[in-house]
Backbone as a ProteinNet text record, in pm:
[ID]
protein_1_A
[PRIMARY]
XXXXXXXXXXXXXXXXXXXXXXXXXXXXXXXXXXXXXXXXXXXXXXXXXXXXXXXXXXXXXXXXXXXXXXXXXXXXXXXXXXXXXXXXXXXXXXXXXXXXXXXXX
[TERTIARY]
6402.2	6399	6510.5	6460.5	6566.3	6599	6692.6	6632.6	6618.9	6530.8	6530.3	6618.6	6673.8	6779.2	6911.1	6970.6	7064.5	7068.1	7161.4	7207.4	7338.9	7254.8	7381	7490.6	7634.6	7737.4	7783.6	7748.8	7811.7	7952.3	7953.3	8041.2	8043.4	7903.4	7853.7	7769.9	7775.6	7660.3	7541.1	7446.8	7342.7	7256.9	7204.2	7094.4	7138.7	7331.7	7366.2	7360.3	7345.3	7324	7483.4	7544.8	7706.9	7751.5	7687	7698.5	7684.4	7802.5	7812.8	7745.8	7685.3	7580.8	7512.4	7447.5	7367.7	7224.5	7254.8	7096	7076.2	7080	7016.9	7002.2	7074.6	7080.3	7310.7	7290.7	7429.6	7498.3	7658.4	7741.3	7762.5	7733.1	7776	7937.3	7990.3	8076.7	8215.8	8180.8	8309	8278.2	8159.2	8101.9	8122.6	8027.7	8009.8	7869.4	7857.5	7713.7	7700.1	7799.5	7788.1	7725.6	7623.2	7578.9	7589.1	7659.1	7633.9	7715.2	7657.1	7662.2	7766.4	7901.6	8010.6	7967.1	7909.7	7861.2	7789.5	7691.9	7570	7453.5	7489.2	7371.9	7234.8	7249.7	7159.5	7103.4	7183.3	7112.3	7038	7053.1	6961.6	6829.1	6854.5	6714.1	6630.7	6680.1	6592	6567.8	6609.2	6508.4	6421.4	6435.2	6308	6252.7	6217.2	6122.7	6075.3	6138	6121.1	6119.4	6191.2	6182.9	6094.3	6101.8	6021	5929.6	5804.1	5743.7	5681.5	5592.7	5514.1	5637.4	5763.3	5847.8	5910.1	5821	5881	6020.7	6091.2	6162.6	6155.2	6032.4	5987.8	6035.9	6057.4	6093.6	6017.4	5938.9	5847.7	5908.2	5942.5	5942.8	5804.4	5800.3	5717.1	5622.9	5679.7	5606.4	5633.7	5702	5751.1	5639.8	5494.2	5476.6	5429.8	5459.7	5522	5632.3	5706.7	5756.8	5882.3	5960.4	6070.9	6210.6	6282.7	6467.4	6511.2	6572.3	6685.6	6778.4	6919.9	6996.9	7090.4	7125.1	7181.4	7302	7396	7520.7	7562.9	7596.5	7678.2	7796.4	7801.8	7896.6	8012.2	8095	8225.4	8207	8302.9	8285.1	8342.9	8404.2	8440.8	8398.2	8253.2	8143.1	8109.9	8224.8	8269.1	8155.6	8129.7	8051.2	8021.4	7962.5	7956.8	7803.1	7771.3	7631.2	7593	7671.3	7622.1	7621.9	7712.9	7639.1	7505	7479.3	7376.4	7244	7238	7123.1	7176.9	7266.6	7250.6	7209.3	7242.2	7165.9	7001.4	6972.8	6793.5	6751.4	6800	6831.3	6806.2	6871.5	6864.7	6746.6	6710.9	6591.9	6462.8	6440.8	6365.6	6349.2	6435.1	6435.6	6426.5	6459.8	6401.2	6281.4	6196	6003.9	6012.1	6121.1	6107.5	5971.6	5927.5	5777.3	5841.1	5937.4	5936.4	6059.3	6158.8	6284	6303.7	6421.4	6392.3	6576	6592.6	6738.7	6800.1	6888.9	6967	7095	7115.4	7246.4	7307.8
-18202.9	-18063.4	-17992.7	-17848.7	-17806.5	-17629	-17581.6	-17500.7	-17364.3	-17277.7	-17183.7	-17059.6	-17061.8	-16934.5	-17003	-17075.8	-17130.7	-17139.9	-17141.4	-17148.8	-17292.4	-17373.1	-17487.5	-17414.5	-17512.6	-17516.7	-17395.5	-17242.6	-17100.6	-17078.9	-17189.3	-17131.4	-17016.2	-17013	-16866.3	-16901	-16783.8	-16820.6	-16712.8	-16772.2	-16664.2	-16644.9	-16748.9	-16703.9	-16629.9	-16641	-16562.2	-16612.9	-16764.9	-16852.5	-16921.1	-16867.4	-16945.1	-17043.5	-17096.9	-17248.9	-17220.3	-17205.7	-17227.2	-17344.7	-17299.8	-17418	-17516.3	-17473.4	-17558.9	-17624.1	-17614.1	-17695.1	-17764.4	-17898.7	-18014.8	-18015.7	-17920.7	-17906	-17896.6	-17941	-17860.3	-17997.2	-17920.5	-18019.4	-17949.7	-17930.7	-17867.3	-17879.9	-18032.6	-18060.1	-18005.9	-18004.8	-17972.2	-17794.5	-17805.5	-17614.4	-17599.7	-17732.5	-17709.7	-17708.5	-17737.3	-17725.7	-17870	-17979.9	-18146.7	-18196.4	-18243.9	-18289.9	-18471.2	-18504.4	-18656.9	-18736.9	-18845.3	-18928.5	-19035.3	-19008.7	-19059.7	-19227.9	-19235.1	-19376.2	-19477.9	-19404.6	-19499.7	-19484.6	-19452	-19466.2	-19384.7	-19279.9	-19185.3	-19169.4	-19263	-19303.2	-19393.7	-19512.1	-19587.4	-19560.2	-19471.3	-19442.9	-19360.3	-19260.2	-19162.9	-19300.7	-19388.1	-19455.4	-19525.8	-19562.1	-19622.8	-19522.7	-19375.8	-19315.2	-19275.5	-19231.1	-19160.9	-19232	-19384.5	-19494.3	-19470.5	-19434.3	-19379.6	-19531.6	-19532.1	-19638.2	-19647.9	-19817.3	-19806.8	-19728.2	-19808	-19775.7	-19912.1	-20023.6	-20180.4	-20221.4	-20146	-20169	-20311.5	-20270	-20369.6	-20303.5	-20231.5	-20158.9	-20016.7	-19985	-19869.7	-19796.2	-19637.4	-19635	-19560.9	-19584.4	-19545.9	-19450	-19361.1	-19180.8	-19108.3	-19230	-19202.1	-19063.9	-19108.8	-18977.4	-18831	-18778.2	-18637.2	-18600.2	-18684.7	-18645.6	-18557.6	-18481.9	-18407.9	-18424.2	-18446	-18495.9	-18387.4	-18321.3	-18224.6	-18286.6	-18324.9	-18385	-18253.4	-18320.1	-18230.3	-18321.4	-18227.7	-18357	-18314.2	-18364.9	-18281.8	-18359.9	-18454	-18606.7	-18624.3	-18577.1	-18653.9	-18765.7	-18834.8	-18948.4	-19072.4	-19015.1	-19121.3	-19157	-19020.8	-19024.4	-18957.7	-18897.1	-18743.7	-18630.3	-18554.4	-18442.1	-18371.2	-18252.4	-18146.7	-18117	-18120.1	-18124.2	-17938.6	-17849.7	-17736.4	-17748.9	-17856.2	-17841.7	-17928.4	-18005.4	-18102.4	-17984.1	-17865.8	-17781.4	-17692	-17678	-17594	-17680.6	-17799.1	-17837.7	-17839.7	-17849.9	-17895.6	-17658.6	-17604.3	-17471.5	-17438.5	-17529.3	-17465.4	-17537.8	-17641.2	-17740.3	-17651.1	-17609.8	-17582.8	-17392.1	-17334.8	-17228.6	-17207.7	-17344.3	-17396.2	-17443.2	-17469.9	-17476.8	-17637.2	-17716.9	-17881.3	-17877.3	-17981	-18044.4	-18116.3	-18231.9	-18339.6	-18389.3	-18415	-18431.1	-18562	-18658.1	-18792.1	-18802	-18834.5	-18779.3	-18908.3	-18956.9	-19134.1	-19099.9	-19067.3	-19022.9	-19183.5
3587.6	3619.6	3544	3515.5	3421.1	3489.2	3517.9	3591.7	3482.1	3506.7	3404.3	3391.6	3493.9	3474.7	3447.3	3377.5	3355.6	3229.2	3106	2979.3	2995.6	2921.4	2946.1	2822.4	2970.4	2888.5	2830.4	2879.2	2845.1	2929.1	3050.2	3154.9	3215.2	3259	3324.2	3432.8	3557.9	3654.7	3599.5	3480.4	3455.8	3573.2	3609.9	3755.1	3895.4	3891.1	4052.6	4124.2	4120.5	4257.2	4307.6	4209.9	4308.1	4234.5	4143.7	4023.4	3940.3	3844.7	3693.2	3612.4	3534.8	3443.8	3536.5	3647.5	3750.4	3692.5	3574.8	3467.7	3577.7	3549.1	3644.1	3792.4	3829.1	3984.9	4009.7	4169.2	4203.6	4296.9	4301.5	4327.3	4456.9	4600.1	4675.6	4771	4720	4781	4712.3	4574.9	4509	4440.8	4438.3	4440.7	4287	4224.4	4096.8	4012.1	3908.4	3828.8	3803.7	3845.7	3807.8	3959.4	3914.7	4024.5	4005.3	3888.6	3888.6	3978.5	4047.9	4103.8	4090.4	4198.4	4176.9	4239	4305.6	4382.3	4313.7	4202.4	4131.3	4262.3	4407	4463.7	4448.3	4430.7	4406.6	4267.7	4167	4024	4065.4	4159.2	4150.7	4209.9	4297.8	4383.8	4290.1	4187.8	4129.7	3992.6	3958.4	3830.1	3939.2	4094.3	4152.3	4130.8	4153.1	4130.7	4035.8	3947.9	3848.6	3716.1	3692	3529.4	3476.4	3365.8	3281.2	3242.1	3227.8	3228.1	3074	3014.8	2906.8	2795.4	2810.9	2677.2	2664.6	2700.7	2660.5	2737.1	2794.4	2886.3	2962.5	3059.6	3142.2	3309.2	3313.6	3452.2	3469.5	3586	3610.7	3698.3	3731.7	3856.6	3932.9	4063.8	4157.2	4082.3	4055.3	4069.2	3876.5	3798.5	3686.9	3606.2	3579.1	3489.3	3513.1	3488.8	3513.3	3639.5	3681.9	3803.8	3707	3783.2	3750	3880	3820.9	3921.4	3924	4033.7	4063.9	4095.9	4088.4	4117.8	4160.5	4335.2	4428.3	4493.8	4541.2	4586.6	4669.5	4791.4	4884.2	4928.5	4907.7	4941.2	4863.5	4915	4793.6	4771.9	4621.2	4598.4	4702.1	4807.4	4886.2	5014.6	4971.2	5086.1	5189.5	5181.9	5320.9	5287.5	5351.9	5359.9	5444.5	5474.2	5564.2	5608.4	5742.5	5761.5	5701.3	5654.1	5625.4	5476	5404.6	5225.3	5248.9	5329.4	5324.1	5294.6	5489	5463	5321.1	5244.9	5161.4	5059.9	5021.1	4923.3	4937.7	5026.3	5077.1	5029.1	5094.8	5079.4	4890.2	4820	4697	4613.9	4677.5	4621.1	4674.2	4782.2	4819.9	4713.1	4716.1	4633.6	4483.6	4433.3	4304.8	4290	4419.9	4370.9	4411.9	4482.8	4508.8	4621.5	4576.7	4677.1	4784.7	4766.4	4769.1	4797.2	4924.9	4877.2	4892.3	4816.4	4854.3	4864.5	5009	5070.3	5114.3	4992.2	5026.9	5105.7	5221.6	5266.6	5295.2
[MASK]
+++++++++++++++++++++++++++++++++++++++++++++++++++++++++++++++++++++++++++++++++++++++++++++++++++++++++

């Protein structure tokens, strides 16, 4: 997923949503545009779904062709979090057009 009101890497909030360069999705714990995954846990769950398959690899995931990843965070890296970034992350997935949320707390 890419989101469309966003310009990577300008250091700007073009869309108004509160997150600077929120391309891929949002960091709600640290209230940034990095949503990557200080744990590895939530990398591993999105290649179960999403591994891109039929590229000789040898690993598929579940739901791989055409699916699309928002990567959302609400968890510090040492795992702490707030049950109100949790509904705001679900809050901004859902306002970005998500079907589908797949929530590894």
């Amino acid at each position: 997923w890419v989101n469309p009101g966003e310009i990577p890497d300008n250091g700007l909030d073009d869309d108004g949503n509160g997150f600077i360069d929120d391309v891929h999705g949002a960091d709600f714990a640290n209230e940034d545009g990095d949503p990557m995954d200080d744990q590895k846990h939530g990398t591993h769950c999105a290649g179960t779904i999403a591994g891109i398959g039929n590229n000789g690899i040898g690993v598929t995931g579940v739901a791989w062709h055409g699916v699309q990843l928002m990567a959302l965070k609400f968890l510090t890296r040492t795992g702490g979090g707030k049950t109100s970034d949790a509904v705001r992350a679900i809050d901004y997935a859902i306002a970005h057009g998500a079907k589908v949320l797949s929530n590894s707390w």
